[in-house]
N, C-alpha and C positions, 0 to 999 in steps of 0.2 A: 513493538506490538505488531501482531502478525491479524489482519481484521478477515474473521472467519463465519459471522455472523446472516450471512446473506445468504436465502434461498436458492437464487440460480436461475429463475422462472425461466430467462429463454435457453438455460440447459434440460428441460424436461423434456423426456421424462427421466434422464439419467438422473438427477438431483431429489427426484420423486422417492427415492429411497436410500442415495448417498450423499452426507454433503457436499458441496460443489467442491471445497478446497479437499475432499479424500479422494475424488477422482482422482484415478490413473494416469502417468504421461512418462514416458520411457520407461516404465517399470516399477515407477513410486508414484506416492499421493502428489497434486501438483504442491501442498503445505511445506512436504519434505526438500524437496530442492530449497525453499526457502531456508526452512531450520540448518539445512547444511553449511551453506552459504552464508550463514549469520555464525556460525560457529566456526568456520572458516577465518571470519574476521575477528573474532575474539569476540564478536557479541552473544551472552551466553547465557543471559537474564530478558526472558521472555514472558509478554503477554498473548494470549489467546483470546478472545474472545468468541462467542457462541450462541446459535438461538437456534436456528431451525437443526433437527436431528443432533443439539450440542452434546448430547450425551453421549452418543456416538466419536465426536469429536475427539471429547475427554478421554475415551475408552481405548481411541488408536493412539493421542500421542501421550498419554500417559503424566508422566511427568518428567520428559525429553532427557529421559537418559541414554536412550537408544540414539541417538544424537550428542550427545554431548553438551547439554542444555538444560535450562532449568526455568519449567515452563508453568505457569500463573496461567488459571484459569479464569476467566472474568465472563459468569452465565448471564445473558437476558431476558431471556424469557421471549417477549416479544422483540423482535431486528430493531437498535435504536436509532438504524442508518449509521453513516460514517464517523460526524463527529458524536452524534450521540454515544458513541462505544467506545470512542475515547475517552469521553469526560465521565462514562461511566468506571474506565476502568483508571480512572488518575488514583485514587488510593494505591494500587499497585504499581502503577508506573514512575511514580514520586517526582519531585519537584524540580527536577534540573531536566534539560531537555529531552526529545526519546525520536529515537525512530519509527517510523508504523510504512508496513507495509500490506498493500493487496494480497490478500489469500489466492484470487483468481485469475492473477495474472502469472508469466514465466518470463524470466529475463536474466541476462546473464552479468547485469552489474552487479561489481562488488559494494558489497556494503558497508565494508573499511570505509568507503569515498565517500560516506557519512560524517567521517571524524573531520573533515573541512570543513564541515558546516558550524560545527560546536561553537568555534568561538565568536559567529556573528549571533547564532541564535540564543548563547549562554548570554550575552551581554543583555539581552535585549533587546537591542538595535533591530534585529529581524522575529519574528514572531514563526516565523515559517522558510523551509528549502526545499525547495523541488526538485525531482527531477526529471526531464522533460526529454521525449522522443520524437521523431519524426512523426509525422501523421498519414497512420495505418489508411488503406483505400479505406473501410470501413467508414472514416472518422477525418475524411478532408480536411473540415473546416478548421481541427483545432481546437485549444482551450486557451492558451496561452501565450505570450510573447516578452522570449528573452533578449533583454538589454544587455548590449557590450559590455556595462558596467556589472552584470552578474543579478542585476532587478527584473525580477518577474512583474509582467503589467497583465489585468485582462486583454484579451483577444481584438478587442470593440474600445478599448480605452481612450481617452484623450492624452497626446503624447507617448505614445508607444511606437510612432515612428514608420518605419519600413520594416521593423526586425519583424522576421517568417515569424507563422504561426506553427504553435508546436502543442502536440497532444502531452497532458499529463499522464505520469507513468502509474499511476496509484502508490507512487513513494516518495516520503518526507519524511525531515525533521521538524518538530514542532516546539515549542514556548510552552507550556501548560498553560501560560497565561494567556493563549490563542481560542483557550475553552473554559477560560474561569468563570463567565458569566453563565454559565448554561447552567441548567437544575438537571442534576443527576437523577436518570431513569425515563426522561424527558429526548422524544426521538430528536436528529437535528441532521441534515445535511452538513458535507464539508465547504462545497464548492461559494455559497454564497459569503463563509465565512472566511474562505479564503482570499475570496472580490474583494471585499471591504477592507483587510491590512494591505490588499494590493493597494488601493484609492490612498492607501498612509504611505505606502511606499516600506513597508515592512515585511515581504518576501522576494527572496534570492534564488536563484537556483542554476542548476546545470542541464547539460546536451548530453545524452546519453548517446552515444552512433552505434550502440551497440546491437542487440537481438534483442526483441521486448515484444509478448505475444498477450495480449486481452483475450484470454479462452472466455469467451462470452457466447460460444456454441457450440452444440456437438459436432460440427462440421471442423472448427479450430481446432478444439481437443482433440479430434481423430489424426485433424494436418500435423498438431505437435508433435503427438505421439508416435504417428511415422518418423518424423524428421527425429527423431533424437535418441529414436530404437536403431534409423541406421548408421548415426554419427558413433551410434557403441560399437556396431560389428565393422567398423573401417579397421 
């Protein structure tokens, strides 16, 4: 699931009339790097979601054949937030685990390195897999803190130790059963639901060292868009 739902407020006025994930950044929408790179890995069965300008959305990627993809629309109407757009769109996503990634973000992990996760979060055992970056100047402080043993703790936790804090990248795998209590259509953040399987000990995750950019301004978006228009003409 690709979550596209979100207005963009401190990208205005550009998102005033595009949605933030069909902005431009080397030459495509930032959505597209995504769908490529999921098709890439063989992942080829996709959800979208959608609310502000979703129509628009619907209109550019169609139904992701110009990708090699096969993309499920999932409209809101009004933005449910994060987990709310998940659990809105679990009919389409189905019952065995799924990936969901940031529409507004760019990064250059593979999304193969998904397929690790499956078999702690098919069992059970984990409800959630992260994966975690360095922390952007923007974003010092951090969200999270990964354990040797591969357990995500909150930030602020008891027993989290000395391990560095690390920003989330807006990429997981998740459990359905991480969002079965929620009422479908019903808004809901991710982050606090993700606190609470942390307090159980039921999310894992990895270190990304890789490139991972939160276009969360026209200022990023323009630095991306440089950087990756001149890594083409090298």
């Amino acid at each position: 699931m690709i979550l596209a739902a979100g207005r963009g407020e401190r990208m205005r006025p550009l998102t005033d009339s595009t949605p933030k994930p069909l902005l431009p950044a080397g030459g495509k929408p930032l959505i597209a790097w995504h769908l490529e790179r999921l098709a890439r890995a063989g992942i080829r069965d996709i959800v979208v979601n959608n609310a502000w300008l979703g129509a628009r959305i619907e209109a550019a990627l169609g139904d992701g054949a110009r990708w090699g993809v096969s993309i499920s629309h999932s409209p809101e109407g009004e933005a449910l937030e994060t987990a709310g757009g998940i659990r809105q769109a679990l009919p389409l996503l189905g019952d065995a685990p799924f990936l969901v990634i940031n529409g507004d973000i760019w990064c250059d992990w593979d999304p193969a390195q998904a397929l690790a996760a499956l078999p702690q979060v098919s069992t059970g055992a984990r409800q959630a897999w992260l994966v975690l970056v360095d922390n952007p100047a923007h974003h010092p402080r951090g969200d999270f803190r990964l354990l040797g043993d591969g357990e995500v703790r909150d930030r602020d936790s008891t027993g989290a130790g000395e391990a560095p804090t690390l920003t989330f990248a807006g990429i997981g795998v998740y459990h359905p059963s991480l969002f079965s209590d929620l009422a479908a259509g019903v808004a809901a953040p991710l982050a606090p639901r993700l606190r609470e399987a942390m307090g159980r000990g039921r999310v894992a995750g990895m270190r990304h060292a890789g490139r991972w950019i939160d276009v969360g301004t026209p200022q990023r978006l323009a630095d991306l868009d440089a950087s990756l228009r001149q890594a083409r003409s090298v």
